[in-house]
N, C-alpha and C positions, 0 to 999 in steps of 0.2 A: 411204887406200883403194887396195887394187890396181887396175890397170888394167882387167883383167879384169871388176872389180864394178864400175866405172868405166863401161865399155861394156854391161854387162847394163843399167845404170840409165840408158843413156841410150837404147837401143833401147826400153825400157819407155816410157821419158817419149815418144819419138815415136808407138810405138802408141796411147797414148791421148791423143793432141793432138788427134784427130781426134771423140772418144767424146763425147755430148751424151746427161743424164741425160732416163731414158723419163719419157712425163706418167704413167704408170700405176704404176709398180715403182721409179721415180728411183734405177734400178740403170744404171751407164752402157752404152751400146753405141754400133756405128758404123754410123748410118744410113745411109751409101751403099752400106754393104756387101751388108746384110741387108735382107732384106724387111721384118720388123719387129723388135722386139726380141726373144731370144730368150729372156728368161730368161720373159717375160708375155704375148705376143703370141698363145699356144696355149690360154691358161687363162680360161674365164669368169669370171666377179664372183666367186662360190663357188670358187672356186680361185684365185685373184688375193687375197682375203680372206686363209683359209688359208695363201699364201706368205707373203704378208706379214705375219703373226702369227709363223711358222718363220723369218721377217728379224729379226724384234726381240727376239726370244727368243735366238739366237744369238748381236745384239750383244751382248746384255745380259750373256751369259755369259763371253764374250770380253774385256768389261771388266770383272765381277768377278773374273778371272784376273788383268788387269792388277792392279788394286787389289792382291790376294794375294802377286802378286809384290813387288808395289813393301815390301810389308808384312816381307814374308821378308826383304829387302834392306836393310831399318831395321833388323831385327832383328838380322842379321848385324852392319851397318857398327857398331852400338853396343856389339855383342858384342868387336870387334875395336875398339873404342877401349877401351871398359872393359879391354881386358887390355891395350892397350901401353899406359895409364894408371898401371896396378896395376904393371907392369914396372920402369917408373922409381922 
């Protein structure tokens, strides 16, 4: 790893040393900072609902991508053994 990503990963690790997930959205934030959280702290029930429905719909897609990838990735790695197989 460069140094460079090196230092971005480690300024990241200290920002969120401090971050404790919310009771409401258990999306993280940094209470001393903020008044409340900010992703949930403006949104009534009806709206709190709602995000968090637009939360798991999002993960959800986010990991049927990984899946897909990982998929394409088999596909290849075997594509590429099948022909240096066939080679020899």
């Amino acid at each position: 790893m460069p140094i460079g990503g090196l230092f971005a990963k480690l300024l990241l690790l200290k920002s969120q040393k401090n971050n404790t997930p919310c009771p409401r959205c258990n999306l993280l934030y940094d209470p001393k900072s903020k008044q409340g959280c900010p992703h949930c702290s403006h949104l009534d029930d009806h709206e709190l609902a709602s995000f968090l429905e637009h939360q798991k719909v999002a993960r959800t897609e986010r990991s049927s991508l990984g899946l897909t990838f990982w998929i394409v990735a088999l596909i290849l790695f075997l594509a590429l053994l099948s022909s240096l197989t066939s080679m020899s």
